[in-house]
MMTF fields as JSON, N, C-alpha, C and O atoms, coordinates in Angstrom:
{
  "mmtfVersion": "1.0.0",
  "mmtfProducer": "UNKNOWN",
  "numBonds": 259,
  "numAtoms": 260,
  "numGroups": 65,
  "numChains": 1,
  "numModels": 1,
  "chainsPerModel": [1],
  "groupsPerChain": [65],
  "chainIdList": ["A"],
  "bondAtomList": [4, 2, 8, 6, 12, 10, 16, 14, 20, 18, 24, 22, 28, 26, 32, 30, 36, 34, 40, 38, 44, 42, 48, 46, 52, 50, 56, 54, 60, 58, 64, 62, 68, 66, 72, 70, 76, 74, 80, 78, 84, 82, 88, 86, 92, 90, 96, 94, 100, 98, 104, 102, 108, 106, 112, 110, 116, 114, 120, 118, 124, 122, 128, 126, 132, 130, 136, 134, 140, 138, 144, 142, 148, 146, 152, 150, 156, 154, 160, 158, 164, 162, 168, 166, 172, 170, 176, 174, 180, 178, 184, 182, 188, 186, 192, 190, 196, 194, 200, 198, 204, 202, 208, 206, 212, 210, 216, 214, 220, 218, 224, 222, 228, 226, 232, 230, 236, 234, 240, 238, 244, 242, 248, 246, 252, 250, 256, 254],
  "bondOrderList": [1, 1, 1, 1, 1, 1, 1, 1, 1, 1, 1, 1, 1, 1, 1, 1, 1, 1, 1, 1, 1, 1, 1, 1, 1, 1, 1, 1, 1, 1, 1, 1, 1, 1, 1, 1, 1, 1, 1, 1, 1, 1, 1, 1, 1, 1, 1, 1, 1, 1, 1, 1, 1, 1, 1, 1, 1, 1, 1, 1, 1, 1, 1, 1],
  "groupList": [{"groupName": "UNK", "atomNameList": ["N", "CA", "C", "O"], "elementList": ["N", "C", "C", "O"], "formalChargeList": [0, 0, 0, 0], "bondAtomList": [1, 0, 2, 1, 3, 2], "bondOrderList": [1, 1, 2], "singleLetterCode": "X", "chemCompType": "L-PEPTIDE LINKING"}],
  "groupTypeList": [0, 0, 0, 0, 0, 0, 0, 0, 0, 0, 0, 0, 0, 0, 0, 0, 0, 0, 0, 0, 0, 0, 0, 0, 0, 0, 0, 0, 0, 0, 0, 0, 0, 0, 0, 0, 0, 0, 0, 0, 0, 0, 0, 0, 0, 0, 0, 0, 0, 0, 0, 0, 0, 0, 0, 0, 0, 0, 0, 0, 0, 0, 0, 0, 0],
  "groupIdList": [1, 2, 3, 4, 5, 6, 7, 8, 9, 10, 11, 12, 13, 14, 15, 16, 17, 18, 19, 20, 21, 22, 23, 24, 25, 26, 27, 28, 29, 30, 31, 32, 33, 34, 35, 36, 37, 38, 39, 40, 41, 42, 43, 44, 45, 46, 47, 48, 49, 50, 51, 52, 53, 54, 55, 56, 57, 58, 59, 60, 61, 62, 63, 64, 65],
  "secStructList": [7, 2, 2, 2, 2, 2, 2, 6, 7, 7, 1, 7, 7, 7, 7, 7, 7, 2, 2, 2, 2, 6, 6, 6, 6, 7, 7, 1, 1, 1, 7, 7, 3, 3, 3, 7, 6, 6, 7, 7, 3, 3, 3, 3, 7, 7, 1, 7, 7, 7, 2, 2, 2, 2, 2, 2, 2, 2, 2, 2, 2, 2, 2, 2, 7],
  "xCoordList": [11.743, 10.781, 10.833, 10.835, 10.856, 11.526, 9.988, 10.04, 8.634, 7.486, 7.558, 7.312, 7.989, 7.779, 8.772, 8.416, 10.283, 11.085, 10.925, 11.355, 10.388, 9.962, 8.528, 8.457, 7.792, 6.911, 7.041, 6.374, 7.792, 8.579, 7.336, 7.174, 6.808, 6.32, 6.932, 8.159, 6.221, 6.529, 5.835, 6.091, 4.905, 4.614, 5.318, 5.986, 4.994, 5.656, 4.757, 3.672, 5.649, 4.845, 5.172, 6.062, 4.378, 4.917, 4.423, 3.269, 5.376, 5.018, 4.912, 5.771, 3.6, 3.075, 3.453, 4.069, 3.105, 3.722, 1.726, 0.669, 2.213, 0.562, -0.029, -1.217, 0.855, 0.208, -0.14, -0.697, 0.154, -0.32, -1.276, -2.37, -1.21, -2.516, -4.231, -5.431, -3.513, -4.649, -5.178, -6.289, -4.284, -4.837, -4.947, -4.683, -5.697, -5.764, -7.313, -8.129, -7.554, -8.566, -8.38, -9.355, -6.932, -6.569, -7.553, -7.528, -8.562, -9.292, -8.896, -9.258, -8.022, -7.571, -6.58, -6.648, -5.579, -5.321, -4.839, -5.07, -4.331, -3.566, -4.601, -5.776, -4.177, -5.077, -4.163, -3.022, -4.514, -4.262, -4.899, -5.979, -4.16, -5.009, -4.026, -2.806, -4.835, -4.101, -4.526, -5.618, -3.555, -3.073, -3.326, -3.027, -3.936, -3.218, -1.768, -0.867, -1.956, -0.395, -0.371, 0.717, -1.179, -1.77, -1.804, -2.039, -1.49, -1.666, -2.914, -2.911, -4.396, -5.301, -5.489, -4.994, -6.799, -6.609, -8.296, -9.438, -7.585, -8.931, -9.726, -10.842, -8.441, -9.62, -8.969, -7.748, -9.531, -9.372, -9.387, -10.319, -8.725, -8.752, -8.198, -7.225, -9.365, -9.163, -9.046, -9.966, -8.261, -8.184, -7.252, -6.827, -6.864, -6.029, -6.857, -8.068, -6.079, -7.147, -5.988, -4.828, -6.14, -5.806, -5.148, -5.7, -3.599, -2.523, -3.555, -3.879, -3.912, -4.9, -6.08, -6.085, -6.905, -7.582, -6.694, -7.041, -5.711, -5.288, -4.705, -4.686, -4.095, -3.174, -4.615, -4.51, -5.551, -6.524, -6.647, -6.74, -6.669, -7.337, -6.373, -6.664, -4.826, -3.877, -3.69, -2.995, -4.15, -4.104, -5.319, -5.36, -5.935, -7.149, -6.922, -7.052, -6.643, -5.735, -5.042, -5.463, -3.591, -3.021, -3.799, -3.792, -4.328, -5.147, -5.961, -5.715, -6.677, -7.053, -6.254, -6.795, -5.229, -4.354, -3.6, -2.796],
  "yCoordList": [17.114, 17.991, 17.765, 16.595, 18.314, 18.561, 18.234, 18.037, 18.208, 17.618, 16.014, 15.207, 15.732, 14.434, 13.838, 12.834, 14.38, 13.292, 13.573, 12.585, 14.708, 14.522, 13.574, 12.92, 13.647, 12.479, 11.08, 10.09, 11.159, 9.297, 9.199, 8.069, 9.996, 9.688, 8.662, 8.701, 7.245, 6.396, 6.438, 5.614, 7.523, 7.694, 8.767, 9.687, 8.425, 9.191, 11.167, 11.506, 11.804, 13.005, 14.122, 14.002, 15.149, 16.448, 17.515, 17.654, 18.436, 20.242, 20.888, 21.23, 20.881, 21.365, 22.847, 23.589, 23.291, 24.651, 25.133, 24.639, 26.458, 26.711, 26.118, 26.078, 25.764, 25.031, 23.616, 23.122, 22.767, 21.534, 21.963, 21.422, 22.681, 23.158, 23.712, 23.632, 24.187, 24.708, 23.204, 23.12, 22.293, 21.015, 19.874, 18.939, 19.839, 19.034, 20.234, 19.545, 21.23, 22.106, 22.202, 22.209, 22.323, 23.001, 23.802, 24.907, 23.655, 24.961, 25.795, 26.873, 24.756, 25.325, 24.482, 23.263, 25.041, 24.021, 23.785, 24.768, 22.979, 21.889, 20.895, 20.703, 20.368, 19.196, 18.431, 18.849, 16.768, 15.703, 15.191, 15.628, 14.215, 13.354, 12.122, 12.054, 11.339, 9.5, 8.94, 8.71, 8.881, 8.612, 6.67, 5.866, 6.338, 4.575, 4.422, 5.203, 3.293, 2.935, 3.552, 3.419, 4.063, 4.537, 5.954, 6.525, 6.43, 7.832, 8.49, 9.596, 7.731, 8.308, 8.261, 7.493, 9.8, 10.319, 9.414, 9.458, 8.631, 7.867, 8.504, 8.334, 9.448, 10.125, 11.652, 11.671, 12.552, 14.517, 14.148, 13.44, 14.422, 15.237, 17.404, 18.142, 17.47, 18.85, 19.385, 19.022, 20.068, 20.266, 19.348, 18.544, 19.198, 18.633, 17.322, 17.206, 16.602, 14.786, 13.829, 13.789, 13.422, 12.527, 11.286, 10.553, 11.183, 10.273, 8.801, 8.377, 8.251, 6.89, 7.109, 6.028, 7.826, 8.187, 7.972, 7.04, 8.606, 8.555, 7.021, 6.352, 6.667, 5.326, 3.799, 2.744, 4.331, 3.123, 3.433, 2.51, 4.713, 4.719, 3.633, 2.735, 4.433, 3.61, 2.303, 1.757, 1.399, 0.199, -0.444, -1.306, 0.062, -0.129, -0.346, -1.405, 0.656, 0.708, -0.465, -1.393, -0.609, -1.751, -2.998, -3.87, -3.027, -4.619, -4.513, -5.276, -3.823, -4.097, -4.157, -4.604, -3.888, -4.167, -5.3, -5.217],
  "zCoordList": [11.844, 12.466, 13.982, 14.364, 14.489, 15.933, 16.83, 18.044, 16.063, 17.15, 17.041, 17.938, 15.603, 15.322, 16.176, 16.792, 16.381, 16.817, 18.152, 18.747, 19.249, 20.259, 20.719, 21.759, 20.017, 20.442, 19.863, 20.164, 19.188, 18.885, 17.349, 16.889, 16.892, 15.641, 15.106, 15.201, 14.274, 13.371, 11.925, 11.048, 11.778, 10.387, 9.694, 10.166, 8.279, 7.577, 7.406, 6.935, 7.913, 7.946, 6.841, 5.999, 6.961, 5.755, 6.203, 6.607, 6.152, 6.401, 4.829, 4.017, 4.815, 3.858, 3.317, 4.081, 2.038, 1.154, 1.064, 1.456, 0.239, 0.426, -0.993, -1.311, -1.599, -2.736, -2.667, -3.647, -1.466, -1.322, -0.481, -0.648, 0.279, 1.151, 0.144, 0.407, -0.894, -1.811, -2.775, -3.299, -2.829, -3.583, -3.374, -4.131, -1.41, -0.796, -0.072, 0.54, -0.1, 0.28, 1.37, 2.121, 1.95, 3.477, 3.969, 3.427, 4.93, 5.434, 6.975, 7.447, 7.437, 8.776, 9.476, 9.317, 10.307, 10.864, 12.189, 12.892, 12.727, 12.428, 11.003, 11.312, 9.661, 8.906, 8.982, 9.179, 8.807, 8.764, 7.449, 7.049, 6.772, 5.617, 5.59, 5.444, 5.75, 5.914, 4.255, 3.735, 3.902, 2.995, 2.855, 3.738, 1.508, 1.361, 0.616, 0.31, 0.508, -0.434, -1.963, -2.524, -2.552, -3.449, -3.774, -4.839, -2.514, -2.358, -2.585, -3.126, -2.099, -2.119, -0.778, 0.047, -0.54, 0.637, 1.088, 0.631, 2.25, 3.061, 4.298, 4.789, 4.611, 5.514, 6.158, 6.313, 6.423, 7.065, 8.466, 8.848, 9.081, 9.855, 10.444, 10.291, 10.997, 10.732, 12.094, 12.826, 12.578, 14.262, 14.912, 14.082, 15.858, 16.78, 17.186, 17.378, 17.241, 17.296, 18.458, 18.047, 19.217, 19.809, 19.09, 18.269, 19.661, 18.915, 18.723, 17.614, 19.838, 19.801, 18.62, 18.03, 18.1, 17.105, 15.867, 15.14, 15.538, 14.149, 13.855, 12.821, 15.624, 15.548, 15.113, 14.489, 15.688, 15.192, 13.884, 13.075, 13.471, 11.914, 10.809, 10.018, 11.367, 10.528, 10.802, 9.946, 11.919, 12.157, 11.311, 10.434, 11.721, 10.571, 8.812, 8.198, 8.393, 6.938, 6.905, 6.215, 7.835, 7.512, 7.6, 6.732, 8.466, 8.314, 7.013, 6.079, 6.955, 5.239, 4.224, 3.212, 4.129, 3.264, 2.873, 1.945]
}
């Protein structure tokens, strides 16, 4: 994906179909959902969010883990 490898992304990302969008309750976007090791969803974001916001969330995650 050509945003991810321009901003040096290190998570694992996905361009969603409209059927993962319908069973995750996509309502708009840009959405985000941070995922655990488990594949349950810990937290939405909905709208455009600041790289430092998502990067604490997932630092966060890992230390609990």
């Amino acid at each position: 994906m050509p945003l991810v490898e321009e901003y040096g992304v290190e998570y694992t990302n996905l361009v969603g179909t409209e059927e993962l969008a319908e069973a995750y309750g996509v309502l708009g976007l840009p959405a985000a959902y941070l995922l655990d090791r488990e594949g349950r969803v810990i937290d939405t974001f909905l709208g455009p969010k600041p790289r430092r916001v998502l990067v604490k969330k997932i630092e966060a995650l890992l230390e609990a883990s």
